[in-house]
Legacy VTK file of the C-alpha trace (Angstrom):
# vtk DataFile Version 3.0
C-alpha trace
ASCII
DATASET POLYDATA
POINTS 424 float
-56.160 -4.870 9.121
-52.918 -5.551 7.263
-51.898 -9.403 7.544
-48.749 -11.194 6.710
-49.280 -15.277 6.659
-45.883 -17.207 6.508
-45.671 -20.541 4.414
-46.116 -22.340 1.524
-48.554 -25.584 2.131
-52.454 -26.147 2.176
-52.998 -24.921 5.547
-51.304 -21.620 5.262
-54.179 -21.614 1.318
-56.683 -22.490 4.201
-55.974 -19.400 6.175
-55.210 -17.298 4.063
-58.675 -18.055 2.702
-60.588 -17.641 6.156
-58.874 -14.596 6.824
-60.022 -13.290 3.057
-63.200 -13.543 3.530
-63.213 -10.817 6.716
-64.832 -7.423 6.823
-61.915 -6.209 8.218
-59.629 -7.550 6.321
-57.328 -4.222 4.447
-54.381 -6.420 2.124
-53.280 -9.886 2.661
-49.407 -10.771 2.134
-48.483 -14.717 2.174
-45.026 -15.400 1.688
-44.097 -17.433 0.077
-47.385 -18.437 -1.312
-47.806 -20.608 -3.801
-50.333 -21.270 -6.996
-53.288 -21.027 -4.950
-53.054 -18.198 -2.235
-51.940 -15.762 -5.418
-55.586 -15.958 -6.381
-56.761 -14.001 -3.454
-53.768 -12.732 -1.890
-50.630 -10.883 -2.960
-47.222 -13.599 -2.539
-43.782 -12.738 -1.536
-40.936 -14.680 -2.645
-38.490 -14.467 0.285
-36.785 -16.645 2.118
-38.697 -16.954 5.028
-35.897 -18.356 7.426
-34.379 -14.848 7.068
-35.910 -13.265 10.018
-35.232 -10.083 9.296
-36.302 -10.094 5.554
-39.679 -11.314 7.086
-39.448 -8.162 9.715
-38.826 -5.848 6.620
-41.515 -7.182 4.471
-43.815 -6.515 7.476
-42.745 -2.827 8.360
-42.222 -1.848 4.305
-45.873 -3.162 4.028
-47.481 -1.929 7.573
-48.537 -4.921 8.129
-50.393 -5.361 11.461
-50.654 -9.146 12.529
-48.030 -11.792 11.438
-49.314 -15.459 11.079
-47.047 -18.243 11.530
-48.188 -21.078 9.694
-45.677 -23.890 9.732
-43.793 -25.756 12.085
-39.930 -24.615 10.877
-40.247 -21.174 11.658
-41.850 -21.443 15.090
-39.470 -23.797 16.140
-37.072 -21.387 14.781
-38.293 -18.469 16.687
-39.628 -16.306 14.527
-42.203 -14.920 16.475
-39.587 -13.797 19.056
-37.859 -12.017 16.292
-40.930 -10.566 14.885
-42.387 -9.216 18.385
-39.033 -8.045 18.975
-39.642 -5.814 15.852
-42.540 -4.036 17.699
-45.148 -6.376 15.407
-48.394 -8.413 16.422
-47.674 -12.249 15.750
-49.966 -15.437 15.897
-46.937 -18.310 16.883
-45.394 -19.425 20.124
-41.820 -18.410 21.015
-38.807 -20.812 20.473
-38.934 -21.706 23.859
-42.484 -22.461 23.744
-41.965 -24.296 20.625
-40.204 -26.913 21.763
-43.333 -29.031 22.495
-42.992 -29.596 18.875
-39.020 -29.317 18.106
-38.459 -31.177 20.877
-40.280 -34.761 21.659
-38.013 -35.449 24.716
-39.493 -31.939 25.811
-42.822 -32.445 25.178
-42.229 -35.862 27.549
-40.699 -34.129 30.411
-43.054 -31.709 30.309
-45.710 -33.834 30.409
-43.997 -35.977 33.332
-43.864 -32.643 35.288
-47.451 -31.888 34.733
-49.030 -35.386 35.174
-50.455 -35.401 31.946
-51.088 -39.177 30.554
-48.617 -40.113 27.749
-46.952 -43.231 26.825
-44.073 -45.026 28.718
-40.679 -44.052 27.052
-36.863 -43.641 27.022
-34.994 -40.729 25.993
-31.097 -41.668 24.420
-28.533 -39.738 22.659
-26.704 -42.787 21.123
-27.233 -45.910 19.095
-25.914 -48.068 22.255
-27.945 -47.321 24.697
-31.080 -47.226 22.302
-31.120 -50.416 20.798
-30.035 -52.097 24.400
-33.547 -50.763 25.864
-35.469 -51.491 22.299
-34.219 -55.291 22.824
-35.295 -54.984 26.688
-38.788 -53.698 25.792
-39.496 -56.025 22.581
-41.909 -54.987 19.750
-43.973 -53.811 18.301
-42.851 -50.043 19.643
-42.533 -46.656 18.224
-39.024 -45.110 17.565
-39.235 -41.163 17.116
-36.542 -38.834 16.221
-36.319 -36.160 18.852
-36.749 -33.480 16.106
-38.786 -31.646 12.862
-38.552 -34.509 10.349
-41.961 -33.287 8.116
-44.058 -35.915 9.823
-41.491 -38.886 8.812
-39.896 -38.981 11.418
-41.643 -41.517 13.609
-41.875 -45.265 12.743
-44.644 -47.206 14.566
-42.238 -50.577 13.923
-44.067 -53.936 14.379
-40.729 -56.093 14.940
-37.550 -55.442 16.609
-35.761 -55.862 13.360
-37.828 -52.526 12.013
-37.198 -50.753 14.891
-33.562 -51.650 14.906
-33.311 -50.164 11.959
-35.466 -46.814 12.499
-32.938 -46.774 15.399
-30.162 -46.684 12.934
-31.612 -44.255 10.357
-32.052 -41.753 13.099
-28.103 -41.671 14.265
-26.984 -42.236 10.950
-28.303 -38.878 9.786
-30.901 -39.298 8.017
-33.071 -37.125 9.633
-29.978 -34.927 10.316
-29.919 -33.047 13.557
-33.678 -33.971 14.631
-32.170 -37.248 15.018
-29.144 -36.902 17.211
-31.787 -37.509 20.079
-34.222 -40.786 19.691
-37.549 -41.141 21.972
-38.658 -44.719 21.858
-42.052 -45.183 22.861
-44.991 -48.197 24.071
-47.654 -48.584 21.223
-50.422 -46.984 22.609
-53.757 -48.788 21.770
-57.083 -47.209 20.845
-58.513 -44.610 18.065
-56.021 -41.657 16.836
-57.726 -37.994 16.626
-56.277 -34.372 16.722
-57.752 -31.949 18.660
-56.825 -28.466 18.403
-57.018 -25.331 21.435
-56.002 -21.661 21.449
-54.072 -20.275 24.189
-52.947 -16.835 25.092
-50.673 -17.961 27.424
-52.861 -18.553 30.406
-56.376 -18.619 28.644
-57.651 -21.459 26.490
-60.134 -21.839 23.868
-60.678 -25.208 22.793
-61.670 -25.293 18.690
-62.838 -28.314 16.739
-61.540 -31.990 16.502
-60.103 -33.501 13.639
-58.689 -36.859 12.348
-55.588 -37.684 9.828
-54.808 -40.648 7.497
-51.220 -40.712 7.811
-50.101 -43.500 5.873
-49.699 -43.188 1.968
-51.955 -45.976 0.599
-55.258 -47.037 1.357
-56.254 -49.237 3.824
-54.198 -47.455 6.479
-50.778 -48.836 4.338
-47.549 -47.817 3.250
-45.077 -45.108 4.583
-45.982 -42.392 6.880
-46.543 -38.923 4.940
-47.262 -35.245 6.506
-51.194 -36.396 6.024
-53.557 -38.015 3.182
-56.901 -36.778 3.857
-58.895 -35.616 7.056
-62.325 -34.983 8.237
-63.743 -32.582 11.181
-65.669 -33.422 13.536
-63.634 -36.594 15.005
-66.972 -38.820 15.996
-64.531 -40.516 18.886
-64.191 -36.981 20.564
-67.549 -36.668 22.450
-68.451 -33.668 23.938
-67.216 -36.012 27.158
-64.057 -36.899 26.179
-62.936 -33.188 24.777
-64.132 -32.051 28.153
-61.636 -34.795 29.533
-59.222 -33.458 27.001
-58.962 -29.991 28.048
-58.760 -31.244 31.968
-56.417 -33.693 31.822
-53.976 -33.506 28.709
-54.105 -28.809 27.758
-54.748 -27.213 30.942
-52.681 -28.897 33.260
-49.812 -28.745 30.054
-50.546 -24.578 29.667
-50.382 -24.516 33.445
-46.978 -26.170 33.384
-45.661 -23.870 30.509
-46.496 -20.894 32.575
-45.244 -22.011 35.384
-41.900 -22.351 33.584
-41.512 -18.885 31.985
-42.412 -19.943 29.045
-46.050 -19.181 28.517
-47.505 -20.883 25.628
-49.384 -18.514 22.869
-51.170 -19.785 19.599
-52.769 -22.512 18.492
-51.656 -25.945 20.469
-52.416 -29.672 17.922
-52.864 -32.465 20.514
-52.570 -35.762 18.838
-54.241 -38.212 20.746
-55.183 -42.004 21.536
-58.234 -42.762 22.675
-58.590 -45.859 24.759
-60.045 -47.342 26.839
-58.834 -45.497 29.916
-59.607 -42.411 28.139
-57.357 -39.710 26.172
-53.742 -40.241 26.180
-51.248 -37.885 24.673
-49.103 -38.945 21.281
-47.196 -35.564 20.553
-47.837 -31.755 20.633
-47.474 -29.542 17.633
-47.498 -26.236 17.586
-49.051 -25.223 14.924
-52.926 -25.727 12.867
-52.373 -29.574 11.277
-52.014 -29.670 7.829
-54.546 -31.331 6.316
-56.705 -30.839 9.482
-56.475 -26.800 9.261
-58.170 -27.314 5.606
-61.366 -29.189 7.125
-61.588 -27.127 10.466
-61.346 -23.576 8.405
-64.338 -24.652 6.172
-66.196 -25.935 9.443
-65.761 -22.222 11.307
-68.260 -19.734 11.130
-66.908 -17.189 13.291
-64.232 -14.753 11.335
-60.723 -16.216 11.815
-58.922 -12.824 11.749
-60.962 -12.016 15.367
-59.765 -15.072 16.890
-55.990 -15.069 15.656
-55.897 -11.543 16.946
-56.956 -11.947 20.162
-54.599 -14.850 20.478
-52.150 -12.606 19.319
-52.857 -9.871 22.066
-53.246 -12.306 24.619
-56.741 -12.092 25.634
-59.371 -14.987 25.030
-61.285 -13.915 27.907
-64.981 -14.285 26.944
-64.081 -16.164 23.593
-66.336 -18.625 21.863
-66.228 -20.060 18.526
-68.964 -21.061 16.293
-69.036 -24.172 13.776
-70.871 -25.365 11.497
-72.839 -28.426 11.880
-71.883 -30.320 9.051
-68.761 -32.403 8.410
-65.363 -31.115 6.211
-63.442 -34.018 4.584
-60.213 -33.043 2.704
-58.988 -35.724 0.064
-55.110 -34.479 -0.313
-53.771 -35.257 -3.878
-49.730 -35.783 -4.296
-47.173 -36.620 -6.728
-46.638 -39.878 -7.847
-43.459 -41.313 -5.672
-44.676 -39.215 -2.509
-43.472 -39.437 0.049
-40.085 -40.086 -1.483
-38.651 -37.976 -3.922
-40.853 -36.078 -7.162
-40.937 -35.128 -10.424
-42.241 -31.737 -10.430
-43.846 -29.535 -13.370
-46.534 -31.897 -14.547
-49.541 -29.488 -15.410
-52.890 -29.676 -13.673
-56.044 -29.058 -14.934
-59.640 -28.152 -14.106
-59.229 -27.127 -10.602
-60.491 -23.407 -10.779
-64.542 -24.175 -11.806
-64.024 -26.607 -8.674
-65.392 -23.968 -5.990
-68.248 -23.286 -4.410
-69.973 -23.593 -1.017
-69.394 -26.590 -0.191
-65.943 -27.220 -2.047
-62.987 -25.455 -1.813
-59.893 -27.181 -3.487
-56.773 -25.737 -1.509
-53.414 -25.926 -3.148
-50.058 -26.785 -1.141
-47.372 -27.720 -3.808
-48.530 -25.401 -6.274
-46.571 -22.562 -8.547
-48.069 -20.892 -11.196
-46.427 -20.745 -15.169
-47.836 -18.051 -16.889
-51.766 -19.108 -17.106
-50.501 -22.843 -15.986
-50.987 -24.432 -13.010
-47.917 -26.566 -12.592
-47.256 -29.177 -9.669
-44.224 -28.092 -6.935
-44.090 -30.497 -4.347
-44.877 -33.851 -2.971
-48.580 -33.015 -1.581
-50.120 -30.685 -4.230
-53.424 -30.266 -3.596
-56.637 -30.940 -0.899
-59.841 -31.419 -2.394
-62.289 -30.095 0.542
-65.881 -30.847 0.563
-68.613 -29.722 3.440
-71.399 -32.189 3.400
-74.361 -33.074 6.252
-72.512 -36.744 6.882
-69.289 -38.306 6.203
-70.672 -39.638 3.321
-72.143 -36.595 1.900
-69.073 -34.475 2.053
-66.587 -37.702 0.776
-68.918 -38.093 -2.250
-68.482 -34.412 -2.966
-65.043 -34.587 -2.119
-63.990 -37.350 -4.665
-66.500 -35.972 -7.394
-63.993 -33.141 -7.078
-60.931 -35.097 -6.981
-62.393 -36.859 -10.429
-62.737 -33.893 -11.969
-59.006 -32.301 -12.163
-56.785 -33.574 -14.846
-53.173 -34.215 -13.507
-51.928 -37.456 -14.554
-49.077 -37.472 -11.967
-51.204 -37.265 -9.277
-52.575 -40.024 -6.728
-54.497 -40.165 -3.827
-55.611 -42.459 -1.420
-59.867 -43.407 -1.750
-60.725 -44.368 1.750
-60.713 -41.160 3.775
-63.047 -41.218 6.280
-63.181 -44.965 6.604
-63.515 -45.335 9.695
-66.412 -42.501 10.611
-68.050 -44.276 7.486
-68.126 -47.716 9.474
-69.552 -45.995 12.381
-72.055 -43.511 10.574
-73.456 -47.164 8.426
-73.844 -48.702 12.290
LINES 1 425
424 0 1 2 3 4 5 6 7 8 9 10 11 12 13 14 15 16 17 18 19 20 21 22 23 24 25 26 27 28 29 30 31 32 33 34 35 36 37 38 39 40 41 42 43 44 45 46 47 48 49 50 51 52 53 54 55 56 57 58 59 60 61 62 63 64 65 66 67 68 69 70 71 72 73 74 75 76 77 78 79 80 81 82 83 84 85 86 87 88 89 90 91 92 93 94 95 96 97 98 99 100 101 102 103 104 105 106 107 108 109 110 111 112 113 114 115 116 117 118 119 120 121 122 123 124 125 126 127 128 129 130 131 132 133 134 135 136 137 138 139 140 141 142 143 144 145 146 147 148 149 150 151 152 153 154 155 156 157 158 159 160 161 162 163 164 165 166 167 168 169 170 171 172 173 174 175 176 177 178 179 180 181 182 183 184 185 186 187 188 189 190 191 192 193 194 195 196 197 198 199 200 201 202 203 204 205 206 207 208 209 210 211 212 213 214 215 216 217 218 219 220 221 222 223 224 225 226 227 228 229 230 231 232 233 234 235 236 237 238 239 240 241 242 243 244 245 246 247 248 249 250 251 252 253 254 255 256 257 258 259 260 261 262 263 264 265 266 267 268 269 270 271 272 273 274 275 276 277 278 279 280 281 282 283 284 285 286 287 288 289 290 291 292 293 294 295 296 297 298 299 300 301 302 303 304 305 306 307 308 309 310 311 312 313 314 315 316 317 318 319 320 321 322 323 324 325 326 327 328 329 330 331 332 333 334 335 336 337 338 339 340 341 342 343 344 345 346 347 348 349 350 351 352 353 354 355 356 357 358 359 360 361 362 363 364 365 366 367 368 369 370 371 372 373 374 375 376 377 378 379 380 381 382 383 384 385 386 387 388 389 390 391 392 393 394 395 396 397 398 399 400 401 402 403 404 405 406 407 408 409 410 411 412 413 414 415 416 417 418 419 420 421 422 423
């Protein structure tokens, strides 16, 4: 089979490298790639919100199966575009999409489909906003409606803070994605992602997960697109993803369908776990990047298999296996992330990193002749497999200690919190 992954990050590295490794597996295209996936795959540089310079690529090279790997593009439609061609294509359409371009959807949605979320208020203007912040008081959560690369939401602990996130978003500084502001109650409990595939009707629930979102350790600083992550989630019991798929994904693929728009691909539910049980935070619709890193090097079935028949709309008789032991991901960024970079800094040392139980996955990434040179704000995810949390962390920052990039940070407390629970 002839596959075309589209994106640039560590989780697109990720798949690229599950899909590598199967038997049936003919030539692997990632576009645009970057310093990592050109190791075992061939990149195209092309501008991958031209829709139909993504069709041609995939007709000049026969490819087969198209997988959508970051949020832009779905939201975009390019699957529509790319089925349209006659093609095979792993993403949801743009109407579909819009659990994740839209957070006012997502809440409607789940109002329609009595799926547990927190209370909220939906407002096109700064007015009407801050009057029903100042009715409901802090702390509160202030999202803008849109794609904002995981900045978008501020969890703001006085009324002054979310005043102001309030402001940001109608000002324009997340552009259009804030021209519509969700303001939320702060849900209380334990955040993990868990993460399903659906062929429109059928579901296939895959492994949990759970993200460090904030830059600097001890849960501080600014949110970021994701510092670390480990798989399995300990707070997801076998009990509570049951309760997951019944009460938060069925009822909301159910709902989809019912609506026309049938849901197909891989559905990220970002939960809060309290004490009345599972409560949804947002959709996405797409794998979670840094969680796609930990869950691909958890799966022992062959990813191309499972994408396809998501693809082709049949999961009938579907059933993943894992492996037992726990993936942590450390994710290494540029100094000033998640504001603005210097890029170019070389790094060093990361290619005698792999083996079987580490895999160092690049996202911000470009290669310079035979240097590897840093691109972006998160530029790489040390990934270690280990039999605890604190197996696969010690291999994880053993890693981490060995590559030579002295622009680089990262945060030193992933898997904190599965540590306090694993030491009792």
């Amino acid at each position: 089979m002839r596959v075309l992954v589209i994106g640039s990050g560590g989780r697109e590295h990720a798949l690229a490298w599950a899909i590598a490794k199967s038997p049936r597996l003919e030539k692997l295209i990632v576009a645009p790639g970057n310093g990592g996936t050109q190791t075992l795959a061939t990149n195209a540089s092309i501008d991958i919100t031209d829709h139909d310079a993504v069709v041609g690529l995939a007709k000049a090279e026969k490819i087969d199966l198209v997988v959508i790997g970051p949020d832009a593009p779905a939201v975009a439609g390019l699957a529509d575009d790319v089925r349209a061609a006659g093609l095979l294509c792993f993403g949801p359409s743009k109407a579909a999409a819009q659990l994740e371009g839209s957070k006012a959807f997502t809440k409607m949605l789940c109002d329609e489909a009595g799926v547990p979320t927190a209370a909220y208020g939906k407002f096109d203007n700064e007015r009407d906003a801050l009057a029903y912040l100042r009715s409901r008081g802090a702390p509160i959560v202030v999202k803008a409606d849109g794609l904002a690369a995981g900045k978008g939401v501020r969890v703001a602990e006085t009324l002054e803070e979310a005043e102001d996130a309030v402001r940001d978003c109608f000002s324009g500084a997340f552009g259009e994605s804030g021209s519509t502001v969700v303001i939320e109650e702060v849900l209380e409990g334990e955040e993990a992602s868990v993460f399903a595939l659906c062929d429109g009707h059928n579901i296939v629930m895959l492994a949990s997960a759970q993200d460090h979102k904030r830059a600097w350790d001890g849960d501080r600083g600014p949110n970021t697109g994701g510092m670390g992550a480990y798989s399995p989630a300990p707070v997801m019991t076998p009990q509570m993803l049951e309760r997951t798929r019944r009460e938060i994904i069925e009822p909301s693929i159910r709902r989809m369908a019912e609506r026309g728009t049938p849901f197909t691909g891989v559905l990220f539910a970002g939960l809060m776990i309290g004490k009345s049980g599972p409560r949804l935070i947002e959709y996405n619709v797409r794998f979670g990047d840094p969680e796609c890193q930990v869950l691909m090097m958890r799966l022992k079935s062959d990813v191309l298999d499972l994408i396809e028949a998501t693809a082709a709309g049949d999961l009938r008789g579907v059933v993943p296996e894992w492996r037992d032991e726990v993936a942590l991901t450390v994710v290494m960024a540029a100094r000033g992330y998640p504001g603005s970079v210097e890029k170019g800094s070389e790094i060093k040392g990361t290619d005698t990193l792999n083996s079987e139980t580490v895999q160092v996955f690049h996202a911000g990434t470009a290669r310079d002749g035979q240097r590897l040179i840093a691109n972006g704000g998160r530029v790489l995810n040390v990934t270690a497999l280990g039999a605890t949390v604190a197996e696969a962390r010690a291999r994880a920052y053993a890693a981490v200690d060995q590559i030579d990039w002295r622009d680089g940070f990262c945060r030193r407390d992933i898997g904190w919190r599965a540590l306090q629970r694993e030491a009792g």
